[in-house]
Every structure is written in C-alpha cells, then in structure tokens.
C-alpha positions in Angstrom: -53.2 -44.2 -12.9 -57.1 -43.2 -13.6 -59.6 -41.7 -11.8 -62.7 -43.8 -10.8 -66.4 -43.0 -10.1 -67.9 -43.9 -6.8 -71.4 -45.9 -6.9 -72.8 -42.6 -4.9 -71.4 -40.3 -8.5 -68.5 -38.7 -7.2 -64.7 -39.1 -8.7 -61.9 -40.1 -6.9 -58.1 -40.9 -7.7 -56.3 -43.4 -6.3 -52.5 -43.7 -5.3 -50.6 -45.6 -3.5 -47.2 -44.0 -1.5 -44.3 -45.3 0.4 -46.8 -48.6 0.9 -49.9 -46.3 1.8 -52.9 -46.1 -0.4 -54.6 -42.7 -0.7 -57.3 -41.0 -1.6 -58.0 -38.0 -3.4 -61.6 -37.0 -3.4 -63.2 -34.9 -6.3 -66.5 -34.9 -5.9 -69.7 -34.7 -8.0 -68.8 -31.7 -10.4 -65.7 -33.7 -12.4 -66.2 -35.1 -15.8 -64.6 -37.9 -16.8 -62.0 -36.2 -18.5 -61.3 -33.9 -16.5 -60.7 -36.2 -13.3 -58.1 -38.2 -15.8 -56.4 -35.2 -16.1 -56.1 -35.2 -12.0 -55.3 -38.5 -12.5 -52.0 -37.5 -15.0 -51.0 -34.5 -12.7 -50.9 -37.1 -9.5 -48.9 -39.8 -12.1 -46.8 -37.0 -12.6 -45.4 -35.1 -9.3 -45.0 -39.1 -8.2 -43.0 -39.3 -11.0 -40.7 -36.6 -10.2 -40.5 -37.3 -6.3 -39.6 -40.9 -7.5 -36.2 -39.8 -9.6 -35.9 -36.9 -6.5 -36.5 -34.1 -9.0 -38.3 -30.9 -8.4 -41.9 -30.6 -9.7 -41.8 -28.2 -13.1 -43.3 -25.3 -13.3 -45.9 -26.4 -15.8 -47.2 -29.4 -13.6 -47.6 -26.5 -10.2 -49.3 -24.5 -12.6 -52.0 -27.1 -13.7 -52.4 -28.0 -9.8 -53.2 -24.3 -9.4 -55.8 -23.9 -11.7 -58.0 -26.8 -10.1 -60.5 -26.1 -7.7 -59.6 -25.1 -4.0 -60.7 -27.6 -2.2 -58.8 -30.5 -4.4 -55.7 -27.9 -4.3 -56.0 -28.1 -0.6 -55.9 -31.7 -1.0 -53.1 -32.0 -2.9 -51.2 -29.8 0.0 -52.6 -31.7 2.7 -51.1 -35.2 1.1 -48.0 -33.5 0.3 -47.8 -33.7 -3.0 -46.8 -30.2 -3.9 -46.5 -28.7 0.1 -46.1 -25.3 1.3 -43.1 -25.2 -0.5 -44.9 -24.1 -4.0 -46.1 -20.9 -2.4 -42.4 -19.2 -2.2 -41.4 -17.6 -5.8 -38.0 -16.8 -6.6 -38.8 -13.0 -6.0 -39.8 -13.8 -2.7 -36.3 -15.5 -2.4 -34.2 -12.6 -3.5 -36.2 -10.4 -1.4 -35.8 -11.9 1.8 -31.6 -12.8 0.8 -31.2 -9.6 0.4 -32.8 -8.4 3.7 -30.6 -10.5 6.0 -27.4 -9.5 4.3 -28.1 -6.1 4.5 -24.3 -6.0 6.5 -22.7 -7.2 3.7 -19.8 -4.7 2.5 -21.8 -2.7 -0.7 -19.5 -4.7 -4.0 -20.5 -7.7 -2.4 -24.6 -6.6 -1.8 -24.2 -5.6 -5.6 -22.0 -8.6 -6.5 -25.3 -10.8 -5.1 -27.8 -8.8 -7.2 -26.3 -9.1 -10.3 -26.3 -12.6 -10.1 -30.0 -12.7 -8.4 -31.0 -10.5 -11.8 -29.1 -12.9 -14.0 -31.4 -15.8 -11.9 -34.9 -13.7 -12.2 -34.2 -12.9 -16.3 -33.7 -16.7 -17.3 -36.1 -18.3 -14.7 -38.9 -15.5 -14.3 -39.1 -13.5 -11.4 -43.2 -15.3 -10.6 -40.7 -18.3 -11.0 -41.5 -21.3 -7.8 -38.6 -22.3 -6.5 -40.2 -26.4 -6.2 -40.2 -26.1 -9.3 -36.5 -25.6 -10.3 -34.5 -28.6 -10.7 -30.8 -29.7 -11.4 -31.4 -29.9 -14.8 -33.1 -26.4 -15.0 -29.6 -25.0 -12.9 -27.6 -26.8 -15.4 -29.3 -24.9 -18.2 -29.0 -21.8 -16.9 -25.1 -22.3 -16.4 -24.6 -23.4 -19.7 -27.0 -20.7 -21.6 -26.8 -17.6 -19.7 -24.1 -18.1 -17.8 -21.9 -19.5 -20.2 -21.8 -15.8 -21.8 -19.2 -14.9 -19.1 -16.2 -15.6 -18.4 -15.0 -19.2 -17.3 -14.1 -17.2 -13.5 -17.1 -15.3 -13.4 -19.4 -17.9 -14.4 -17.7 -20.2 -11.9 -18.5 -17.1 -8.9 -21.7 -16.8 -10.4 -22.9 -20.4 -9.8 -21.0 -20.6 -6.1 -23.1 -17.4 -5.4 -26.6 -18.7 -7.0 -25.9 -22.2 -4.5 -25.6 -19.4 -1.4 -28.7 -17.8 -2.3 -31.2 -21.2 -3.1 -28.8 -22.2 0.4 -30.7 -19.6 2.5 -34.4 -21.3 1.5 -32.8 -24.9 2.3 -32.2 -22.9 5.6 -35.4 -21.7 5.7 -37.6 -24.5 5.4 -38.6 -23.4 1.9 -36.4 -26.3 -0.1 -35.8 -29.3 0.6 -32.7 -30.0 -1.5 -30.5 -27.5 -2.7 -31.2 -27.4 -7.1 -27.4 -25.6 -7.3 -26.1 -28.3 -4.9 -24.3 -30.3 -7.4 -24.3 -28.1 -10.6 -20.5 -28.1 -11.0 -18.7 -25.5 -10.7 -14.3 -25.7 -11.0 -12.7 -23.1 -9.5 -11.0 -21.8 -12.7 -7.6 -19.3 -13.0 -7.5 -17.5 -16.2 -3.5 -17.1 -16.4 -3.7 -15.1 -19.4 -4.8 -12.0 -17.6 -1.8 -12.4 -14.5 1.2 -10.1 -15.5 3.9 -9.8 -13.5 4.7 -6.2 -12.6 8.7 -5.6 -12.0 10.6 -3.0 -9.9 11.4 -1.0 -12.7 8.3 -0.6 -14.3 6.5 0.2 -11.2 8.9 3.0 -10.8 8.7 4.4 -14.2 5.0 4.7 -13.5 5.7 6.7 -9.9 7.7 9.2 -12.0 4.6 10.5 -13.4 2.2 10.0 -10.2 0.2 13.5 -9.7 1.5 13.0 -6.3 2.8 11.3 -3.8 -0.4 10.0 -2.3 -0.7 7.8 -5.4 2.8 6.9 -5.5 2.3 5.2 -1.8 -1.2 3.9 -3.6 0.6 1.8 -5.6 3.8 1.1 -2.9 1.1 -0.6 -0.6 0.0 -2.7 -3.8 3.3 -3.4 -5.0 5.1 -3.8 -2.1 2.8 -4.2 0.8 0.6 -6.3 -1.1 -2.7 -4.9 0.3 -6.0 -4.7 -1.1 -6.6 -1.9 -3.3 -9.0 0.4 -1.9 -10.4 -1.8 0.3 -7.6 -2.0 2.8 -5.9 1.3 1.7 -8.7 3.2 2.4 -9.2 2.1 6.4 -5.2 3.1 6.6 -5.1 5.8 9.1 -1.4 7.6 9.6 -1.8 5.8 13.1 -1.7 3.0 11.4 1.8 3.4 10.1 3.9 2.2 13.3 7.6 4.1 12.4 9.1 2.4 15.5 8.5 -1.7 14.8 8.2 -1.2 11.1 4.4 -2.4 10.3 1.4 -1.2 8.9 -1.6 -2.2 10.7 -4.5 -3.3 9.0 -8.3 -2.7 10.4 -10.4 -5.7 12.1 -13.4 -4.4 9.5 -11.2 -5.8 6.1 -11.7 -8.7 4.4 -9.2 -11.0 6.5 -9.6 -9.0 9.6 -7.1 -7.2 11.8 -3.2 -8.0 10.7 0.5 -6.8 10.5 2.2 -6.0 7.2 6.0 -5.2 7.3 6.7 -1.3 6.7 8.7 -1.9 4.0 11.6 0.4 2.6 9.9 1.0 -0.8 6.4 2.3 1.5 8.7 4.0 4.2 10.1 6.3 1.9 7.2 7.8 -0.2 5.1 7.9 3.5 8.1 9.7 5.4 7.6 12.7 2.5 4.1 13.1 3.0 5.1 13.0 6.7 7.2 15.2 6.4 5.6 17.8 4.7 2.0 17.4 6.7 3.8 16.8 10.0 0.4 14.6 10.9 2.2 11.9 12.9 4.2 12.0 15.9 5.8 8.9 17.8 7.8 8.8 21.1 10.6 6.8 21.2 9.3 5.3 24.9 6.0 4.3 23.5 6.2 2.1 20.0 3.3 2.3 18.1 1.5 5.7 20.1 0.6 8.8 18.6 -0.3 11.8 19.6 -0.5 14.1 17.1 -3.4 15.5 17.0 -4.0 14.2 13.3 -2.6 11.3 13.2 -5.9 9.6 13.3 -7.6 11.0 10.4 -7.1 8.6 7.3 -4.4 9.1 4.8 -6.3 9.1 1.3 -9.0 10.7 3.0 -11.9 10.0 0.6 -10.4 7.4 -1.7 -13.2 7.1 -3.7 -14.5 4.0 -5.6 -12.6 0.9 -7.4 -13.6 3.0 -11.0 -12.3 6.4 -9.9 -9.3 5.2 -8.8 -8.7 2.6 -12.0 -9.2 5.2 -14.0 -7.0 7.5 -12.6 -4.0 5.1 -12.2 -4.8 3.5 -16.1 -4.0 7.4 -16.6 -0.8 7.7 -15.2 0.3 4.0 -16.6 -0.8 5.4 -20.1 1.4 8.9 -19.7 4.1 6.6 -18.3 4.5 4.8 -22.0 4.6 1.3 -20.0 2.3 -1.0 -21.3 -1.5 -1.5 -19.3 -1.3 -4.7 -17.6 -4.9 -6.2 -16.6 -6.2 -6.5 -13.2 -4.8 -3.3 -12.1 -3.7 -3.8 -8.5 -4.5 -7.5 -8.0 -1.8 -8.2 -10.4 0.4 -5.2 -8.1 -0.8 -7.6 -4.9 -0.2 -10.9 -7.0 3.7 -9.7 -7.7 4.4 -8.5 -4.1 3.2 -12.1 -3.3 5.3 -13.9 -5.5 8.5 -11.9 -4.8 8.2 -12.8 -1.2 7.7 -16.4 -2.2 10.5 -16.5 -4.3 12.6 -14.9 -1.1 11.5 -18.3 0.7 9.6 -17.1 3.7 7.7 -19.5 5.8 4.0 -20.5 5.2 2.9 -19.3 8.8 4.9 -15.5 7.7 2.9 -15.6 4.4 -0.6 -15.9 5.8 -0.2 -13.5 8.4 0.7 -10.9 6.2 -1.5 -11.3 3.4 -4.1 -12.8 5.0 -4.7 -15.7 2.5 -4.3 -19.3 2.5 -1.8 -21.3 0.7 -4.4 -22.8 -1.2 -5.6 -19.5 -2.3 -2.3 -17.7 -2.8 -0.9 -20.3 -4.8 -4.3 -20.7 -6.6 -4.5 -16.8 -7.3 -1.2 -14.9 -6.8 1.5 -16.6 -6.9 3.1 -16.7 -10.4 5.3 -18.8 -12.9 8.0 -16.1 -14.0 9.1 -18.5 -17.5 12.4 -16.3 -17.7 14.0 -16.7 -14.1 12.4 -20.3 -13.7 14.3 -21.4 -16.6 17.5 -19.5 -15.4 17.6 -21.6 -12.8 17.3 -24.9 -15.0 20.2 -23.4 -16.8 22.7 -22.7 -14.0 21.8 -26.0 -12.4 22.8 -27.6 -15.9 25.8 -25.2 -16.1 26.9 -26.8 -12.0 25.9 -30.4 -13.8 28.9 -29.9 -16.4 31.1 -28.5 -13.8 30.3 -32.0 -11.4 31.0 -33.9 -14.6 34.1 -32.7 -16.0 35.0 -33.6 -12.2 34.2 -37.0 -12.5 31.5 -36.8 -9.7 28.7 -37.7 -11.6 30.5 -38.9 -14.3 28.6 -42.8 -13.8 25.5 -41.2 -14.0 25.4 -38.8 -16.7 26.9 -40.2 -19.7 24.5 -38.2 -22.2 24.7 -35.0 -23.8 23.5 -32.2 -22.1 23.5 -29.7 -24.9 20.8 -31.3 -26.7 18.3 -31.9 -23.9 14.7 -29.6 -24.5 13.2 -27.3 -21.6 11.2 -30.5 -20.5 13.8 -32.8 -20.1 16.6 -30.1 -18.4 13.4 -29.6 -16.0 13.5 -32.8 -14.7 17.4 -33.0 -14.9 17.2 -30.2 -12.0 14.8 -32.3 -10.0 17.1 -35.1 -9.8 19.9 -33.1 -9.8 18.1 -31.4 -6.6 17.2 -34.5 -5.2 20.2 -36.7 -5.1 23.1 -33.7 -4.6 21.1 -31.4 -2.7 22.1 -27.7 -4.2 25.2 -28.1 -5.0 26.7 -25.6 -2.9 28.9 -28.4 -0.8 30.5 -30.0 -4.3 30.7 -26.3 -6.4 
C-alpha cells in the first residue's frame, strides 16, 4: 500500500476493507515520505485485524504522534477505535472499584496479580494493544517464576480482570481468553494428618481455644479462620449435634455434624465460661445472655494464627506438615470418604464439589490402599485353596508386583463382589 498525491497537491492513502474502498485524507503539509509511512501504519493495523490480533503497542504509538486531524481519521474509520484510549491502569482502577465487596485476601489476591500485570506490561500499557502472544509471554516469563498452582490462579485471575473491559465495551476479545491455564495439584505438599498426631499436638495447645481450632480443622473440616472466626457459641446446637456455619462464608450458610472429637474440647470451655444455655423444649435456642458473642473473639489473621499453631507443632516434636490447616481440612475429608458416605452428605457439609474435593482434598493414603490389595490377595488364596476360583487363577500370586495385585483386586471386586458371601 502507498500513499498518492492528488492533482490539487494533497496526499491521500488508499485502502480497501471488507469490499469497501476508503480514503484517508492527509492534506497539503505531508512529504512523500512521510505519507508512506501513513501508508505502512494503515498496511499494518490491516495486517493485524486480518490474523484477529491486537494492534502492538509500537504501531498505536506511531498513530499517536501524527497530526490530530489524521488521528481523528484513523478513529473515525475504525482502524484503532475508542478502544486505544483505555490503559491498563485505567483497567485496574476501575476492577478494583466494583469489587470493592470482595472479602480483603481476595481484593489483595487481585492486586498482586494486577501488579505482576502493570510490572511486565507497563502501567501507560493500552490494552488494544495486548495480544495472545504478549499473554503467553507474560505466563511463561514472569509468571513462570511461581509455582505451577499459583501461576495457574494467577492467569485464571488476569482472564477475570481483561473479562471486566470485554464487559465494558473496552475489548473486544478477551487476550487471556485462550492462554492456557491446567488446573494443577501439587501432591507433594498434601500430608495426611492422623488421629494421633493431631493429639500429640493438642497436649501442648496454650489452651483449649486452640485445641477446638484445630478440632474444627481436623475433624469438622472447616475453613481455618475464615469459617472459624464467624462461629458464634450459638452456633454450636448441643441438642441436634451441628455446628452452624454463617450465610457470609465462602459456600454460604451450612450444617456440619458436632462431632465427638469438637464436642468435647467445646463442652470444657462451656463449662468453665457457662456462655451457652439450651432448653431441652427448644433445639437449637439460646438464651444466655452470651451466647451470641463469637468464640475466638478476635481470631486474628491467617499469619498470626500460622505462626502460632507452627509454634505449638514445633514444641510438640511432630514433624511441620505444609499447608497448615488445608491439609487438617483435606484429612477430615478423606476420612469421611473412606467411611463411604454419600456424595449429596459430602457436599453439604463441606461445601465443595466432588470435582473439587476429589481434585483438592481427598487423598491417596499408599499404606492402607495397599492393605487392602493385600487382604483381598490374602481372601484370593483362601477362594483358591477352595477350589472356587481354582479355573481362573492358575498363576502365582506371590510373585505378582503392586501393579499387577492392583488390578487382581479389580477383578477380583468385580466378578465376586467383596467376598464377604464366599469367606
């Protein structure tokens, strides 16, 4: 594409759209070189629009420095819009403002990632001029420092953000849209926490307020202090056995069962602050005049707390597992798993999916797994030496590996059911 002088002396440049020729007058004051380098810029954003790629940064930034009435050209044919006007400051700004309701770790959990967007792309940044490519480089250099999880959140939260100026008319395609980004579990950092070691750790507990801390984590699976610190003693119904959970949590309003393990460190405190009173005639009411006040009072923040439980677990001699209570909540969850309630009973009490609680929570314990293998291997003997299988295992089952005794217990499973009827 060049530009081309008029018999009256003016430039002009020449393009033709979507079957429609157009015009782009530059007048008198243009020098031949200068209205070939028009020329380029128009070859150039036609260029992009053509593979459906945002305009760079460098080509908005050439459009800006012409004069403004050929800027106001270029807007009027639409070949850089309103669009270019909205920076990525202006973005974060305005994201920020309308989720101002957000709980406060997940305002901050949006600004880190808007600061981690404003250091690699510039703050001055336009957002037409941030493509796929440019997203894909930014999850692979800056990103790519974290970790594989929080660079995975990172780019599902960057694709809300440039989501809200889709919304708003600022975008038209979302650049995050299809930068890919897998959902990934780092099974390194789950531990499985055990009865016994949770225990050990209670024995040296400053009191018993943080004893029933980690009972509600362990046991009651709930959300440490997120959940635990809405719990009012109100909240702990003594006559149907549950612990209600406040409408303003994560997963909204829900029942947990009271179990024995919570019951017993909350009847002390009970008992010795004498904050909760319930008639017999009226489950679930209280009228003591405390019993609406919350039981940690101020819990204080996720750090304070960490660091005050990594404390105890130190003094204890047990070694520190990672992900303090989420790996508390992730072995509540898999003990009741293993104990084979129903799908429907699982998500109303920790308020998850199955999706998400097998995804997250729910762990592979290696050592009672392959128990299991064993003791269906040991029943397999037992069926043999009683010639009820005899036909179909004529092999040696001593020498079969992990692997191969795993899929033994599937079809052992599968064609004679458990067992129980023939052992």
């Amino acid at each position: 594409m060049k530009a081309y002088k008029t018999s009256q002396g003016k430039w002009q440049v020449n393009y033709s759209e979507r079957g429609k020729q157009r015009t782009i007058h530059l007048g008198r004051d243009f020098t031949s070189g200068s209205a070939d380098r028009v020329a380029t810029i128009v070859t150039d954003i036609l260029s992009c629009r053509k593979r459906g790629d945002a305009v760079p940064l460098e080509i908005l930034r050439r459009v800006e420095n012409l004069p403004e009435r050929v800027r106001n050209s270029f807007e009027r044919h639409g070949l850089i819009g309103g669009v270019s006007s909205w920076t990525l400051a202006d973005l974060l700004e305005k994201f920020r403002e309308t989720k101002s309701h957000f709980k406060k770790t997940t305002q901050d959990f949006y600004r880190n990632f808007g600061n981690h967007l404003a250091a690699f792309f510039g703050s001055d940044c336009r957002l037409s001029a941030i493509g796929k490519l440019d997203c894909e480089r930014f999850k692979n250099q800056h990103l790519g420092k974290l970790a594989a999880c929080t660079t995975s959140r990172g780019l599902r939260a960057c694709r809300t953000i440039f989501k809200y100026a889709v919304d708003a008319g600022w975008l038209e395609n979302n650049p995050f849209k299809k930068v890919s980004s897998r959902v990934d579990v780092n099974l390194v950092r789950q531990s499985y926490v055990d009865n016994a070691t949770i225990y050990k750790v209670m024995e040296y507990c400053r009191d018993d307020y943080d004893r029933l801390l980690l009972a509600l984590a362990r046991f009651g699976g709930l959300r440490i202090p997120s959940e635990a610190g809405h719990l009012r003693y109100c909240d702990f119904d003594l006559v149907n056995n549950v612990i209600r959970i406040h409408q303003d949590t994560k997963t909204g309003a829900r029942e947990v069962p009271l179990f024995g393990e919570i019951r017993e460190i909350f009847d002390r405190i009970v008992v010795n602050l004498g904050k909760i009173s319930v008639p017999a005639d009226s489950p679930g009411e209280n009228y003591s005049a405390d019993s609406q006040a919350l039981v940690f009072g101020k819990l204080g923040n996720r750090g304070t707390i960490h660091n005050r439980i990594l404390a105890v677990i130190r003094a204890s001699g047990v070694p520190v597992w990672l992900k303090l209570f989420v790996n508390l909540r992730s072995s509540c969850i898999t003990d009741l798993v293993g104990r084979g309630y129903s799908e429907k009973t699982l998500d109303a009490i920790f308020g998850n999916s199955a999706r998400v609680r097998n995804l997250h929570y729910v762990q592979f314990l290696k050592d009672k797994e392959y128990s299991k293998v064993l003791e269906d291997a040991e029943r397999l003997r037992r069926l043999s030496v009683e010639n009820v299988v005899k036909k179909d295992t004529e092999f040696d089952i001593e020498s079969l590996d992990e692997g191969e005794l795993l899929r033994l217990r599937d079809w052992l499973l599968k064609r004679y059911g458990t067992g129980k009827q023939a052992g």
